[in-house]
C-alpha positions as CSV (number, residue, x, y, z in Angstrom):
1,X,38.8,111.4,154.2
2,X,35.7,112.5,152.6
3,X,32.6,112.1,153.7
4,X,31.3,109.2,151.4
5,X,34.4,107.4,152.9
6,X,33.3,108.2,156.6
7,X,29.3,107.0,155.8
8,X,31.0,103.6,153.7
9,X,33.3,102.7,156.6
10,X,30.8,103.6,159.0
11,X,28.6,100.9,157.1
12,X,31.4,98.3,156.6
13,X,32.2,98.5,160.7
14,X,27.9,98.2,161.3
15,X,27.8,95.2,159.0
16,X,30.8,93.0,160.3
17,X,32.0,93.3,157.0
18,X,36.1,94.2,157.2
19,X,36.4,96.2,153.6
20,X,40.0,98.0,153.4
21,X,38.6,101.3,150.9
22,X,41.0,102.9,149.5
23,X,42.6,105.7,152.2
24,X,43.3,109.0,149.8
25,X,45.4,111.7,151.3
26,X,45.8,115.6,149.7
27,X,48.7,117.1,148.6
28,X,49.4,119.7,151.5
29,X,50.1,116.5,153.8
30,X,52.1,114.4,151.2
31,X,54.5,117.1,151.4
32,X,54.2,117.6,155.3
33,X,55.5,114.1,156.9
34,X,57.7,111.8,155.2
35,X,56.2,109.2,153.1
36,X,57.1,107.0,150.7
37,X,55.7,107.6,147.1
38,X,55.3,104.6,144.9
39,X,53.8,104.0,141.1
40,X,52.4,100.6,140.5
41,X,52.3,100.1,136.8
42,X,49.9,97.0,135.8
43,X,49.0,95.8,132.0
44,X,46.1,93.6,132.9
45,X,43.8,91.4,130.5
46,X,40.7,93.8,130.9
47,X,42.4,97.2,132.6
48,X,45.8,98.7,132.4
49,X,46.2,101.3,135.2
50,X,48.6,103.0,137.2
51,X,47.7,103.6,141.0
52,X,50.7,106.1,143.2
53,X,50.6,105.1,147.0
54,X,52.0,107.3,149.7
55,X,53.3,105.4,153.1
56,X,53.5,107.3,156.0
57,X,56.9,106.4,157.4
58,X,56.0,107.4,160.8
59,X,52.9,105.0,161.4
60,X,53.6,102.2,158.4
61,X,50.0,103.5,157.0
62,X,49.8,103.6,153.2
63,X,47.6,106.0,150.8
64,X,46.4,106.0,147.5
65,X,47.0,109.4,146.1
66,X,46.1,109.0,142.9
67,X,45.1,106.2,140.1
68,X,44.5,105.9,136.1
69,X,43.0,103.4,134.2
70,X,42.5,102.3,131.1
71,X,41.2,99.2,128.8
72,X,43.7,97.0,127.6
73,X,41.3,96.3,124.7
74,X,42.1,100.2,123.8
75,X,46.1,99.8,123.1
76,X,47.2,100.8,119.9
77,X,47.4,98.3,116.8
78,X,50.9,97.1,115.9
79,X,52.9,99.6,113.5
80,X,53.8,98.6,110.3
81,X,57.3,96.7,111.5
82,X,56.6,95.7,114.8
83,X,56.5,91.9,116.5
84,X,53.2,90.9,118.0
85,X,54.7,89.4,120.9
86,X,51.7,88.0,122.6
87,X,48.0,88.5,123.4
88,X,45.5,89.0,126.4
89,X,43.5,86.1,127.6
90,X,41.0,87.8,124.8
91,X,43.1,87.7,122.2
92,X,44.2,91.7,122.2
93,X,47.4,91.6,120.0
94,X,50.4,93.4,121.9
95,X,54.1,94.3,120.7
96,X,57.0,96.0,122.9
97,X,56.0,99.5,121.5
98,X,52.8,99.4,122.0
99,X,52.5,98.2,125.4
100,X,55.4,101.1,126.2
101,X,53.2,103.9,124.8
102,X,50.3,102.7,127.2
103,X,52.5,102.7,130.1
104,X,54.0,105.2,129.7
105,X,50.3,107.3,129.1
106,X,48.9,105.5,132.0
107,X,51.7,106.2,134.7
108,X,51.6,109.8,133.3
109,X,48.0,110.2,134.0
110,X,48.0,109.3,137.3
111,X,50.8,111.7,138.2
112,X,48.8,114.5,136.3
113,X,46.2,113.2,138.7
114,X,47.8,113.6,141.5
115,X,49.4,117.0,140.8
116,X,52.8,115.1,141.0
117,X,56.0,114.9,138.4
118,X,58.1,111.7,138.3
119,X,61.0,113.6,140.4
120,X,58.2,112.8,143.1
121,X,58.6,109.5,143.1
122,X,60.7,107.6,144.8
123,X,60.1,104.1,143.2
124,X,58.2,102.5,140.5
125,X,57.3,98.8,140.4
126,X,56.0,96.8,137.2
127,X,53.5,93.9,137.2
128,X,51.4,92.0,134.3
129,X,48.2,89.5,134.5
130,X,48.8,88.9,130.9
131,X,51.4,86.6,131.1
132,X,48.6,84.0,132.1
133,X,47.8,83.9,128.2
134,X,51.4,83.8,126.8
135,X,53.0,80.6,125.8
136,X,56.6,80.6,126.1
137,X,59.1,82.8,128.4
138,X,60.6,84.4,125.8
139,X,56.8,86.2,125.4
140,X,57.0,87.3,129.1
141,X,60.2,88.2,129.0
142,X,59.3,90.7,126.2
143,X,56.2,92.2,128.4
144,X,58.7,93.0,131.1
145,X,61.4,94.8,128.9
146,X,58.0,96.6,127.6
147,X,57.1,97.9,130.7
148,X,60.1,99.2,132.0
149,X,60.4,100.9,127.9
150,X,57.1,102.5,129.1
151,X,58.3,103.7,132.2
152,X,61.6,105.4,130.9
153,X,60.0,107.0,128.0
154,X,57.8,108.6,130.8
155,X,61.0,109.7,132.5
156,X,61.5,107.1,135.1
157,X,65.3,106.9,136.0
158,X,66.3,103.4,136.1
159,X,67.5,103.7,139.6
160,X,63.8,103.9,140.5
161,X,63.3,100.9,140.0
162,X,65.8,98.7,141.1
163,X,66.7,98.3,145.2
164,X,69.1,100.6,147.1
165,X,72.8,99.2,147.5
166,X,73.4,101.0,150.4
167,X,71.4,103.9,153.0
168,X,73.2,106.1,151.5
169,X,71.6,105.7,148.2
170,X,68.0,106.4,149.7
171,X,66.7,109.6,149.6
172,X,66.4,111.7,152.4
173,X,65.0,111.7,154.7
174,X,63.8,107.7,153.9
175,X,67.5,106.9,155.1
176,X,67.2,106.8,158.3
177,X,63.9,105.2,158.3
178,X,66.0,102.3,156.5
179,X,67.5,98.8,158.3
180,X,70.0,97.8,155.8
181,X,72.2,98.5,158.5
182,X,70.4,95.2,160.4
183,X,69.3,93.1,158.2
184,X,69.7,92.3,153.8
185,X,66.5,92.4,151.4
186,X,66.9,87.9,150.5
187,X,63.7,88.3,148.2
188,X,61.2,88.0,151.3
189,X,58.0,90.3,151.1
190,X,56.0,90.7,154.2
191,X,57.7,87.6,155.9
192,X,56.9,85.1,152.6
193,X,59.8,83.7,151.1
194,X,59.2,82.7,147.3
195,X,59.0,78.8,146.2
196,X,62.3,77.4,145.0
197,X,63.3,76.5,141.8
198,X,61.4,77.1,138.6
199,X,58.4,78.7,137.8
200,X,55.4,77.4,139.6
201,X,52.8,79.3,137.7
202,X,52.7,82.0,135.4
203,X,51.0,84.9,137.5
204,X,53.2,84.5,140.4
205,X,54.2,87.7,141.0
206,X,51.0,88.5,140.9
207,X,50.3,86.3,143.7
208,X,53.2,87.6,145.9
209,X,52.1,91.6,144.9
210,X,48.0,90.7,146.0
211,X,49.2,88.9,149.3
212,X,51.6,91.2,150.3
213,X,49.0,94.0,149.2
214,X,46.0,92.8,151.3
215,X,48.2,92.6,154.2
216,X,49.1,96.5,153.6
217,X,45.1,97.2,153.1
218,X,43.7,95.2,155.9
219,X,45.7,98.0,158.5
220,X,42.6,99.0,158.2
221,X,40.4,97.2,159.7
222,X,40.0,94.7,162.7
223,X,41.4,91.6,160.6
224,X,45.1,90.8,161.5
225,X,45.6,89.7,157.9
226,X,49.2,88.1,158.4
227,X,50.4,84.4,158.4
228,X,49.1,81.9,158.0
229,X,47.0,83.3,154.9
230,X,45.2,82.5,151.7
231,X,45.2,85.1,149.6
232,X,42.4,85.2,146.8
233,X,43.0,88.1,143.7
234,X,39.6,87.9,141.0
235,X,41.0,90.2,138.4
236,X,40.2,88.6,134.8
237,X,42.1,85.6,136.0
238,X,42.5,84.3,139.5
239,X,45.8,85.1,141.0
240,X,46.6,84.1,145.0
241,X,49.1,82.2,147.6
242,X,48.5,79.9,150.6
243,X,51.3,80.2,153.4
244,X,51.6,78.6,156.4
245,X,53.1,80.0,159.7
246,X,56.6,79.1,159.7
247,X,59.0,81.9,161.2
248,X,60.7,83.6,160.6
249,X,59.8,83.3,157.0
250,X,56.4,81.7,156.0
251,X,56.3,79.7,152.8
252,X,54.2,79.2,150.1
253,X,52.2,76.0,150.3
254,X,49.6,76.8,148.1
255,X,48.8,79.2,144.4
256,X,46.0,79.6,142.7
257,X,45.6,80.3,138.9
258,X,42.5,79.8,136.3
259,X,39.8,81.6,135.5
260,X,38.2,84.5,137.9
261,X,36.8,87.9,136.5
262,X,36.7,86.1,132.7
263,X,34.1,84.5,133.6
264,X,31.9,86.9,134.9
265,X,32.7,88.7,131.3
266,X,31.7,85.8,129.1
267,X,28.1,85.8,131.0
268,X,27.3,89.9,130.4
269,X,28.7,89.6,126.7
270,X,26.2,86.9,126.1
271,X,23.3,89.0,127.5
272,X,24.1,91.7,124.6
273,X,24.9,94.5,127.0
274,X,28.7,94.8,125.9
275,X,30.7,93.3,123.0
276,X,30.4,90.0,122.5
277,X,34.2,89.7,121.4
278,X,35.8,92.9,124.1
279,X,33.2,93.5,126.4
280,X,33.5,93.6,130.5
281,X,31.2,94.0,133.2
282,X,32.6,97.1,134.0
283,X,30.9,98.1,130.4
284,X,27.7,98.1,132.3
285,X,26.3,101.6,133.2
286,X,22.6,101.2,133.9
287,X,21.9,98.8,137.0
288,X,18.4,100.4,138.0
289,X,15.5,97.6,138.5
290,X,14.3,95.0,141.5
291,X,16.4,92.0,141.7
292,X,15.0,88.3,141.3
293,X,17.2,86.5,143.5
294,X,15.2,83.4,143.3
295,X,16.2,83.3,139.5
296,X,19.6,84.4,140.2
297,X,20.2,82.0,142.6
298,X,18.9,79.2,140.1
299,X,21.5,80.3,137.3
300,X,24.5,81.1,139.8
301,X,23.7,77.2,140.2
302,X,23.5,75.9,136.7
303,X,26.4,78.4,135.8
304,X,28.7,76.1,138.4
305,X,28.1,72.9,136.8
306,X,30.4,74.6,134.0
307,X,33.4,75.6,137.3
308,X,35.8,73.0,137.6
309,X,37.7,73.6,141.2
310,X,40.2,71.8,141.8
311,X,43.8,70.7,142.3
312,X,45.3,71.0,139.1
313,X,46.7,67.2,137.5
314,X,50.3,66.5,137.2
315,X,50.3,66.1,133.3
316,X,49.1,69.5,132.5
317,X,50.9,72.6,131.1
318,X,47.9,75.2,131.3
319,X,45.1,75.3,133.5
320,X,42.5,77.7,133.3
321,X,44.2,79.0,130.2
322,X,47.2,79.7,132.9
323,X,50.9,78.5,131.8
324,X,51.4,76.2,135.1
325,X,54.3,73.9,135.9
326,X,52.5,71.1,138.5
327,X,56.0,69.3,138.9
328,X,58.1,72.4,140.0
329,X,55.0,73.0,142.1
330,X,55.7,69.4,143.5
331,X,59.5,69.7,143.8
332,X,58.7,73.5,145.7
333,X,56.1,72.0,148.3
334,X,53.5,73.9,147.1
335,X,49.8,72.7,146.3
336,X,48.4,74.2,143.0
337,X,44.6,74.9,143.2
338,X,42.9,76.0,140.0
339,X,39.7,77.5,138.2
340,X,38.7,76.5,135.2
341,X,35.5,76.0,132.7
342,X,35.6,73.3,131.0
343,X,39.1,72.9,129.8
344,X,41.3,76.3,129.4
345,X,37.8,78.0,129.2
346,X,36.4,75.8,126.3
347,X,33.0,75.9,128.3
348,X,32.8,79.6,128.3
349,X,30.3,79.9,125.4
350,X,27.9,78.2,127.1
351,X,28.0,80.9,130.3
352,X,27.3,83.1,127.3
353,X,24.2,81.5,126.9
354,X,23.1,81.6,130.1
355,X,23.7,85.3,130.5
356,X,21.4,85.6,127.3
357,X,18.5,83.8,129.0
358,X,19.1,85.9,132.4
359,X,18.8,88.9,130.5
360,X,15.5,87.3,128.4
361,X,13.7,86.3,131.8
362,X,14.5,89.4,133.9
363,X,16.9,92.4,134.0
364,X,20.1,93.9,134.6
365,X,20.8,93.7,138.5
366,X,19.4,90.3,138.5
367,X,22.0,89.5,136.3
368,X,24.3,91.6,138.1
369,X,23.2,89.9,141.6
370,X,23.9,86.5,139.7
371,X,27.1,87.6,139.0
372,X,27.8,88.2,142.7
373,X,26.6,84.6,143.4
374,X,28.9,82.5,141.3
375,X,32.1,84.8,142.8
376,X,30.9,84.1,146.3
377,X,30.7,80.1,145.5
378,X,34.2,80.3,143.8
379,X,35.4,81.4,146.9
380,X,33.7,78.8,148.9
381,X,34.8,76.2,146.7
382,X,38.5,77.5,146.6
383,X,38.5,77.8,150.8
384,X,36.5,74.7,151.0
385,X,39.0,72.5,148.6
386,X,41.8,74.4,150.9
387,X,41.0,73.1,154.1
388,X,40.3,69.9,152.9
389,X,43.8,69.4,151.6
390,X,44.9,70.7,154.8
391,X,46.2,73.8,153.5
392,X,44.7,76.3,155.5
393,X,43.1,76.1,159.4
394,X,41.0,78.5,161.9
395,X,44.2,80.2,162.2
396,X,44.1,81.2,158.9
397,X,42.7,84.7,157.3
398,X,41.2,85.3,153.8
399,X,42.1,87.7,151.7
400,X,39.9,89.0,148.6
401,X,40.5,91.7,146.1
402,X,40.1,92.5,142.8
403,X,37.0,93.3,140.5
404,X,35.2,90.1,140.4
405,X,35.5,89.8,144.1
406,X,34.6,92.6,146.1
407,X,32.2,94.3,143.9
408,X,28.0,94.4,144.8
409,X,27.0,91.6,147.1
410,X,30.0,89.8,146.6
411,X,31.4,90.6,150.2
412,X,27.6,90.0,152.4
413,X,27.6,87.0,150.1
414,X,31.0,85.5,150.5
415,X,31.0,86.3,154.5
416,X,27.5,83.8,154.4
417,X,29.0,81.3,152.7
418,X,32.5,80.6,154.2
419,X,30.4,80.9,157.3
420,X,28.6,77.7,156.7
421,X,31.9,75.7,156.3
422,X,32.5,76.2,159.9
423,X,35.9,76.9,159.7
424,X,35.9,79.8,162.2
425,X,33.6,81.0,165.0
426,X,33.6,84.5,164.1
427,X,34.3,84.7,160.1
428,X,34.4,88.7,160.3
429,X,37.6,88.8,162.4
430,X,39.2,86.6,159.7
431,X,38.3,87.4,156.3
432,X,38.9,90.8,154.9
433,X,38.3,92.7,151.2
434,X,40.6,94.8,149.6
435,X,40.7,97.7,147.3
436,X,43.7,98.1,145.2
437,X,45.2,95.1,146.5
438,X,48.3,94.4,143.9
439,X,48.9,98.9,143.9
440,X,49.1,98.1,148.0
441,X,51.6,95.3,147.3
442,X,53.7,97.2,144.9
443,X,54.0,99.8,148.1
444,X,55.2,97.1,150.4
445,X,57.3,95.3,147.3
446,X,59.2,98.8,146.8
447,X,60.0,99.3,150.8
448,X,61.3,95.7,151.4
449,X,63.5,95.7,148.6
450,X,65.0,98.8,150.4
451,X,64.7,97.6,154.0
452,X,62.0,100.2,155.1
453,X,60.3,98.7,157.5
454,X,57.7,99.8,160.4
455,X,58.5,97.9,163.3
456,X,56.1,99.3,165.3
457,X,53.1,98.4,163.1
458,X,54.7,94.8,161.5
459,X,53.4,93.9,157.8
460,X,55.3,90.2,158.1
461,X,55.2,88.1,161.1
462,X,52.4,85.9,162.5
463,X,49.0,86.9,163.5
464,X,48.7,87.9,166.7
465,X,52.3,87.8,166.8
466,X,55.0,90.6,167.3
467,X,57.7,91.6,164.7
468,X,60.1,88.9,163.1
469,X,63.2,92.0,163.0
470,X,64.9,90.1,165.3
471,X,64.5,86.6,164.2
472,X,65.8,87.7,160.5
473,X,68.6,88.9,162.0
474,X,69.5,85.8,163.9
475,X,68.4,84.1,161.1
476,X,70.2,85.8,158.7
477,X,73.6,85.9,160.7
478,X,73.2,81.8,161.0
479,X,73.3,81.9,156.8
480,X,76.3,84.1,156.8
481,X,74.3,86.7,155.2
482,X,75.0,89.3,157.9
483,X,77.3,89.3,160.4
């Protein structure tokens, strides 16, 4: 660890804040102990990147060695020939060889990073945000032959990424570190089963990588981030999962879908500081200047008159621009909870115009604090509806990653306000920010599907609580999955 990472989590533990950094490890260790090297591959609305995680076998910890990123804006222009497929929420054209060429650059790049080669890897797992603005499956059934195109063309054997049969099919030494031999991979992650049936909504695997990856990040801190849990993921649309504490598999109760980072966009591309048709807030270079936190308190305000939160109706197929399915949601038990402005984002113009007149009355890092303020009451109003449906308790932890979430203020600023709901006596032991979250995920993904689990320092389970090994296995054996 470096020593900007000592003085950050020295600040983090000093202001009751638990923020799960990114751990980085060097080469010379990698290749001392045994751990487990994954690539998470993501094509994202705003950012395509590739993030390679290291898990200590020994103690369950996981590393990010190295990670690449691009703009999804940047992908190449359809050839002459080649399908459009879909588009980003922004209306970025994408076919199957052009979405393969920037996988396979970005997964390449963040192996060059990390002075690694593919033969270094021992899996490789493949997730998309985009799907939230296709319109039919056949659209995200293209994305996903797309990415695994991107991933062989960068020399990924297929058997990287697909689950072990058998130990004997793991590399060594990761074999022995295996439990096939106890129990079967049923399509649980971290102790979650997925809802039944169809589809709920179009992001879900998002939704299962975030959870499952905030449970990996908050090792490290004092949070017990395990079940029950709502999980909240602000990348440029809101991805996330409610579960309750049933054992020994928890189920989903409750997703969330809509409209997240986008919205922070639409406000900083009508203040002229980016491009008013591609730009992101991570365009902005230049935050110097005093805030007015009066004045961006008074926009965050007017800008939520625009935020519809709530559960989204029966009789909709898109919410928050997000392909949902409400009555699979029903028939699954689960409770879908949306973002939206205006209707699939038809309000998003007028943000626009209120990041213009931030811009017009004061400066950048008032606009920026703004920003920070309507995040923070999106997450009040997400935990708030929650609980009021009866979805989540004060046994329940909170979970936040991704851009629009745990950048600036928006940590101090969330922590204040889901104090004042009075859900918990001590907030800070229950609510937790993480880096990286759906790259963490993708680590945990990669060693359930082959059984590699850390008993000793248990992802699933309860909080509080011990591990759930033995209660899959009786579990399991009561199914006739095992004998």
């Amino acid at each position: 660890m470096g020593f900007f990472d000592k003085i950050l989590n020295i600040f983090k533990k000093s202001s009751n804040i638990a923020y799960a950094r990114s751990q980085s490890i060097d080469l010379i260790e990698l290749k001392r102990n045994p751990y487990y090297i994954v690539a998470s591959v993501e094509l994202g609305n705003t950012t395509t990147k590739s993030i390679i995680t290291a898990t200590n076998m020994e103690t369950g910890n996981t590393y990010i060695v190295s990670k690449y990123v691009v703009m999804t804006r940047d992908v190449r222009p359809p050839k002459k020939g080649e399908e459009v497929f879909g588009k980003t929420i922004w209306g970025v054209e994408l076919t199957k060889g052009a979405v393969a060429d920037m996988v396979k650059d970005v997964l390449l790049g963040a192996l060059k990073k990390g002075n690694l080669t593919v033969d270094d890897l021992h899996f490789v797992v493949r997730s998309t945000g985009v799907t939230a603005g296709f319109a039919s499956p056949e659209e995200v059934s293209n994305m996903i032959i797309a990415l695994a195109e991107g991933c062989l063309k960068a020399g990924v054997p297929p058997s990287k990424m697909a689950p072990a049969m058998s130990k004997s099919q793991l590399p060594k030494p990761f074999d022995k570190y295996s439990l096939m031999d106890k129990i079967i991979f049923d399509g649980a992650v971290t102790g979650v089963v997925p809802p039944t049936g169809k589809e709920v909504v179009a992001n879900e695997m998002e939704g299962e990588l975030v959870t499952a990856g905030i449970k990996v990040g908050a090792k490290w801190t004092h949070v017990d981030f395990r079940n029950p849990c709502m999980s909240i993921d602000f990348g440029t649309t809101l991805a996330g999962r409610i579960t309750d504490d049933s054992k020994p598999y928890a189920h989903v109760i409750g997703n969330l879908c809509g409209l997240a980072g986008a919205i922070a966009d639409s406000i900083v591309r009508g203040s002229g500081l980016v491009s008013k048709d591609k730009g992101a807030v991570l365009d902005i270079k230049s935050r110097e200047g005093k805030i007015n936190r009066e004045l961006a308190e008074e926009y965050g305000e007017e800008i939520h008159r625009y935020i519809r939160i709530c559960e989204v109706p029966k009789n909709v197929e898109r919410f928050g621009t997000v392909p949902v399915n409400p009555e699979s949601a029903e028939r699954a038990g689960t409770t879908l909870i949306g973002c939206d402005v205006g209707e699939n984002g038809s309000d998003l113009p007028k943000l626009e115009e209120i990041g213009k007149k931030i811009l017009e009355e004061s400066n950048i890092p008032t606009l920026l604090y703004t920003l920070d303020i309507v995040s923070a009451k999106i997450t009040e109003r997400l935990v708030e509806l929650a609980r009021d449906m009866g979805l989540i308790s004060d046994k329940s932890a909170i979970g936040i990653t991704g851009r629009a979430g745990i950048t600036g203020d928006k940590p101090r600023l969330i922590l204040e306000k889901l104090n004042n709901l009075g859900i918990w006596d001590k907030p800070e032991d229950n609510v937790v920010f993480v880096e990286d979250g759906l790259a963490l995920g993708a680590s945990i993904m990669a060693r359930c599907m082959n059984c590699l689990g850390t008993p000793q320092n248990p992802v699933g389970g309860n909080r509080g609580d011990r591990c759930i090994l033995g209660e899959r296995r009786k579990w399991q054996k009561e199914k006739g999955m095992i004998r």
